[in-house]
C-alpha positions, 0 to 999 in steps of 0.5 A: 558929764562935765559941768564948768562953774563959775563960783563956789558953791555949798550944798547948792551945785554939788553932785548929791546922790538922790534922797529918795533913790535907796526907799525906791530900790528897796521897793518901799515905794507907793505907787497908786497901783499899791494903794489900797481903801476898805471897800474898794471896788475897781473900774474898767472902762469901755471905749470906743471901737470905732473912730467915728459914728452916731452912739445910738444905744448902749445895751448893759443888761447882760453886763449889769447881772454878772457876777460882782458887778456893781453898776454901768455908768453911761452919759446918761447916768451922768447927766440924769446926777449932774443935768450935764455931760460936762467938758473938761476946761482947758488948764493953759493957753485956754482961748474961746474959739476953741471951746466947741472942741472941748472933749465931753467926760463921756461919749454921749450922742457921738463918738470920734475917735477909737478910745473914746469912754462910753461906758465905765464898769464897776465890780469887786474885782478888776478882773469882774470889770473887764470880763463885763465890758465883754457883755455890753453890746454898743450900737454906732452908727459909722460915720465918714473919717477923717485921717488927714488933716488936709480932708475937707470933705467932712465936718467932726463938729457939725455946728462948726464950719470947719476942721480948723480949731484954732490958728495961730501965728508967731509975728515979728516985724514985717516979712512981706517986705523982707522976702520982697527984697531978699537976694536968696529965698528957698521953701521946703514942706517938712513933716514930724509924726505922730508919738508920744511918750510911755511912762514905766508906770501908766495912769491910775486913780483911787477915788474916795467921797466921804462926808461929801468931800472927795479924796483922789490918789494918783494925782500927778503933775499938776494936782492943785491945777486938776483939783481947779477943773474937777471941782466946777464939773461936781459943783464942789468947792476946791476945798473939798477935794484932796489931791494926793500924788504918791510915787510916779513911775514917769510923767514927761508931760502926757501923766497929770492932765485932766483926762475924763477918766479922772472924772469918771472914776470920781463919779463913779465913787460917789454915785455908789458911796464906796473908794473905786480903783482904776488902772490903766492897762499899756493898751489903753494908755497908747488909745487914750493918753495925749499924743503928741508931734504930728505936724506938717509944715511948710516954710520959707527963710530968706537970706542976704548973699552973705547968709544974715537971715532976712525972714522967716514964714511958714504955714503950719498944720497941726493933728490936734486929734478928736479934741482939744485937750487941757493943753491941747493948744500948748505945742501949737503956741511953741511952734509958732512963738519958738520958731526962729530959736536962738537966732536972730531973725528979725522978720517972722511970721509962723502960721499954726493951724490947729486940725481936728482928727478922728485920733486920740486927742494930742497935749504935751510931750517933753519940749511939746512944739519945740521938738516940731519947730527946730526940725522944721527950722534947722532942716532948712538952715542946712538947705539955706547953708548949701545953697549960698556956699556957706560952711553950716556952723557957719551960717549958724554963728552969724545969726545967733543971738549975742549976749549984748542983744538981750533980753531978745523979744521972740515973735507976739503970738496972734490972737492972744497977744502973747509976749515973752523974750529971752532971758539972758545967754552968750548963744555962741559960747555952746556952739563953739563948745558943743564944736570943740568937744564933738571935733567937728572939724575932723568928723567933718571929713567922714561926711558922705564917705563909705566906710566899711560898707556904711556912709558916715554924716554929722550934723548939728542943731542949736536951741532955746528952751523955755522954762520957769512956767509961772505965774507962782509957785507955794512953798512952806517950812516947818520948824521940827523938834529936833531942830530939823527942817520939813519942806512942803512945796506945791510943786511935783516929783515925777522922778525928777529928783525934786526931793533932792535939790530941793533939799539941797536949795533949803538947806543953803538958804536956812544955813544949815546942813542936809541932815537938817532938811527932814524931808521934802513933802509934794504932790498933795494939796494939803501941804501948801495953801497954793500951787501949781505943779511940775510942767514946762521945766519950772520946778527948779526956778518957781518951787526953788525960788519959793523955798528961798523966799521962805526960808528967809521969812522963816529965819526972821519969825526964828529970830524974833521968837529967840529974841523974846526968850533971849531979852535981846533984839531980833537982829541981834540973834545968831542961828549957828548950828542947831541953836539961837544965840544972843550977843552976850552968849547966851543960847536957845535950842532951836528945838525949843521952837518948834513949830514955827513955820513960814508959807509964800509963793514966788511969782513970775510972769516972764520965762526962762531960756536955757540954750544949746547946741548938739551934734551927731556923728552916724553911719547908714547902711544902705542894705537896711537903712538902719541908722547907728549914732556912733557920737553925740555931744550935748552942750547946754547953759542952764544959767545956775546948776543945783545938782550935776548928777540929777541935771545929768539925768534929765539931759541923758533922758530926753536926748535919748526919748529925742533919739528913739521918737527920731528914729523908730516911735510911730502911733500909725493909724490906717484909713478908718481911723484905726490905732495899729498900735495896741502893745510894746511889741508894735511901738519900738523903744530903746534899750540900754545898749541902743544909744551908748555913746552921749556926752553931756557937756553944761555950763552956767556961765549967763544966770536968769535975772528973773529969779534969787537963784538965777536958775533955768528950766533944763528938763526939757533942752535935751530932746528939743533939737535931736530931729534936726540933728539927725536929719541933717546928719542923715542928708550929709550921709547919704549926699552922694546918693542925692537923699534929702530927708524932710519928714521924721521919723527917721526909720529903717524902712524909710530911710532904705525907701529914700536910697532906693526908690530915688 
């Protein structure tokens, strides 16, 4: 990876190794599945076998006398405790019309999609639970289901008129009148599929009630968030449920919502008075945690003969699945709001229609909509670039944004009234970079020639990726004895290397080495009084910007303490090294203090946006259709960068899950609504050899203004634009064949169906 820097820097900016990787390696890690409680039982939990029906009776009498077993919990043993089934609220973008289609913690009269809970098992031993899930006899009544989300034939919610949970729009100026007017307009319909992401570690959750106030391991992402839904649906204050992370073995957006198995094992803890344990099996995880992607979408741009980008509209449907989740609306948002990307598109109307499915029910995946929206966006600025005779980096260049033109509005969203605006960035600068590093100019002689028995193509994308999600972030700073410094913060790690550049963020902003910064503690609502999480690429600017707020804080509560043991003024106190010094020489170990601590929040109601450009060189073997990324070449501006390596993580990850849920994922359902996904041996991932040849390339050359670091989010950037890069690299492969590719993913035997059955 190369970083170009734009000043000098201390800790801050420097390639630090990471501070939790050695008690990682060592195996010195606690995940929840390493956790123990006295008494503990375990849970397993049935689901539903089929994707639609009427849930008649639930027959556990056989399930109940087995060996170990402890109880069955139905719906109904909840609502007889609670007087409810409860639904689980919305965590963001929450907007009243969809909450009809919230999922219930328990199936109770219905069920709608293969996975859904029914019933949770409780025994002294995991392997008890699952052997009487066996036992449990379930009497559904099938009903007609729904696949597609263009079938109208048949209602998922009875009370509701329709499919549609929710349609949104993405606005800006008029377009009516801009394609009434435009010299050029072309339309295509384009489709992205169904996957999602596969942590190394599944969910799990310990859940433990003493004294009338709950404790729960396994929290990820967003445990103050979690803590927020959970609390209502037991009628608790928050304060009396702990939320504790532990290790995470991976999140990527699916791990840290609210699933109804958090509640459920929760229950089941209180209704018999002793810590229960329950894991996800990988099966389990591809029934039940949030899918993501699937959209469908059809989409018209309009240009000026010299390609200056008139308009844009487009008609969007995404599978949504049985419910709306937590975040279920949140990939519909982007795609809508984020659809004209880093381009100046000065007429935008992206209609988002939210479908209900007999499928699992979908929420967010790293750059969720993004990845959707950039397909569509730069599939079709190809097209668009052909038809007018223009070179594409060219039809590109024209239209990006420039620096002078920011902050640049993106389109209101409809119905909320959503606004947000690009931050700060010179977008030219990592296209002409990303071009210069990939020699485009060179590469660009090998498109559609057959070489060695394979057609060579290149494409190229840019992006904008939102971050710095607000509206706060809590922090905390705590004066150790020996003059060290412990850092708790509400953010969380799922291994992102939190514990690390917040260590090297504390450290410039108390002056003080990183030996001093004893640790960074995360992922417990007991460490801050607030906080929000680890999600939309905010850590950094929201959790880093809180440190540094409170370490200025912190440093003036050390001065004014010095000062009264040193008779002299506060503003007077020097901190150097690990002591206080007065003006006449005097000095105070910092020790001495120990104990002083500082707490405070950063707000931020605006967004960040890193931008950037990728291109890619593959070869396609028409025997097979098997795709080889022979070059790739990342180019980002993160605005300030706080570690190289750990940025360098980040990026390598997501463009590789962007190339492997490009070209091989696929969560595939038949006509009955049937998953045929139970295993990693049905769900292709990539493997070390596979995507060997990445280049990285990051620049901090335009800051975020919004922010003390001037920072960005940069977790995400790296997967947004790898669709529509591979797609238009496959186009000019495979052109002397006539190929168009408009649907994802880009597998072998679709792509071996496109040369052969033209």
């Amino acid at each position: 990876m190369t970083v170009t820097r734009t000043r000098t820097r201390t800790w801050v900016g420097q390639a630090v190794q990471r501070v939790e990787d050695e008690r990682l390696l060592k195996g010195e890690g606690q995940y929840v599945a390493d956790l123990r409680r006295e008494g503990m039982l375990h849970a397993a939990v049935l689901r539903s076998p089929v994707a639609h029906g009427a849930l008649k009776k639930i027959d556990a009498g056989k399930a109940k006398a087995m060996a170990g077993v402890h109880a069955v919990i139905t719906a109904a043993d909840v609502e007889r405790a609670l007087g409810r089934v409860p639904k689980i609220p919305m965590r963001q973008d929450a907007v009243d019309s969809v909450v009809p289609f919230l999922q219930p913690v328990i199936a109770q009269h219905k069920v709608r999609y293969v996975g859904e809970p029914v019933a949770v098992v409780v025994a002294d031993s995991s392997a008890q639970a699952e052997d009487a899930l066996d036992a449990i006899t379930l009497d559904i009544d099938a009903l007609p289901v729904v696949t597609d989300t263009e079938d109208t034939a048949v209602r998922l919610f009875d009370e509701q008129p329709a499919n549609c949970a929710l349609v949104l729009a993405g606005v800006r100026g008029d377009v009516e009148a801009a394609f009434a007017n435009a010299p050029y307009r072309r339309r295509e319909r384009f489709k992205v599929h169904r996957h999602s992401a596969v942590p190394m570690e599944t969910r799990g959750v310990i859940a433990q009630w003493d004294g009338g106030k709950l404790t729960v391991w396994g929290a990820t992402k967003a445990p103050f968030l979690c803590r927020r839904i959970l609390a209502p649906l037991f009628g608790v204050p928050e304060a009396d449920i702990s939320m504790v992370e532990g290790d995470t073995g991976g999140s990527f957006g699916v791990r840290g919502e609210f699933y109804p198995d958090d509640f459920l094992i929760s229950f089941a803890a209180r209704s018999l008075g002793r810590p229960v344990k329950w894991i996800e099996t990988r099966s389990e995880h591809f029934l039940s945690c949030n899918h993501a992607r699937q959209a469908d979408c059809e989409i018209e741009i309009a240009c000026a003969r010299d390609g200056t980008i008139l308009g844009l509209r487009a008609r969007a449907r995404t599978d949504i699945g049985a419910y709306v989740r937590t975040n279920g609306v949140t990939p519909s948002r982007n795609m809508a709001q984020v659809s004209p990307g880093p381009y100046r598109i000065p007429n935008v109307r992206f209609e988002v229609a939210m479908m209900v499915t007999n499928k699992t029910p979908v929420g967010t995946y790293r750059a969720p909509g993004r990845f959707e929206t950039d397909f569509f966006r730069e599939r079709l600025f190809d097209l668009a670039a052909a038809d007018l005779g223009i070179d594409r980096v060219e039809f590109r260049r024209r239209n990006l944004v420039a620096k002078e033109e920011m902050p640049y509005p993106l389109p209101t969203l409809e119905p909320m009234g959503a606004k947000s605006e690009c931050d700060s960035g010179e977008y030219r600068t990592t296209l002409e970079r990303c071009v210069a590093e990939f020699g485009w100019a060179e590469k660009a002689k090998l498109s559609g020639r057959l070489i060695d028995g394979r057609y060579h193509g290149i494409g190229i994308g840019c992006y904008i990726e939102g971050g710095a999600s607000g509206p706060r972030e809590g922090a905390r700073i705590v004066l150790n004895g020996d003059a060290s410094f412990s850092v708790y913060t509400g953010s969380s790690a799922n291994g992102q290397g939190l514990e690390t550049v917040f260590s090297q963020i504390a450290a410039d902003a108390l002056g003080v080495p990183m030996s001093r910064i004893r640790g960074v503690f995360h992922g417990s609502t007991a460490y801050v009084k607030e906080g929000f999480g680890a999600f939309a690429s905010r850590s950094i600017v929201m959790g880093g910007s809180a440190i540094i707020l409170v370490a200025k804080d912190l440093k003036a509560r050390i001065c004014a303490a010095a000062a009264e043991r040193l008779g002299c003024a506060a503003k007077d106190v020097r901190l150097e090294e690990d002591e206080a010094r007065a003006p006449g020489g005097k000095a105070l170990r910092l020790g001495e203090l120990a104990g002083i601590s500082a707490e405070g929040s950063f707000a931020n109601s605006k967004r960040t946006y890193s931008y950037g450009a990728h291109a890619a060189h593959i070869a396609v073997d028409p025997a097979t259709g098997t795709i080889e990324v022979l070059d790739y070449v990342a180019v980002e501006d993160v605005g300030r960068i706080i570690n190289p390596e750990t940025l360098h993580g980040q990026a390598l990850g997501a463009i590789v899950q962007g190339l492997s849920g490009a070209l091989h994922e696929h969560l595939v359902y038949d006509d009955e609504g049937q998953l045929l996904v139970g295993s990693l041996m049905d769900y292709a991932l990539p493997i070390a050899g596979d995507f060997p040849h990445i280049h990285v390339h990051a620049l901090e050359e335009c800051p975020s203004p919004l922010n003390p670091l001037g920072a960005k989010g940069a977790g995400e950037g790296g997967i947004i634009p790898v669709g529509g890069v591979l797609a238009n690299a496959l186009a000019a492969a495979l052109a002397p064949l006539g190929v168009r590719p408009l649907e994802l993913p880009l597998s072998a035997p679709r792509v071996w169906r496109l040369i052969h059955q033209r």
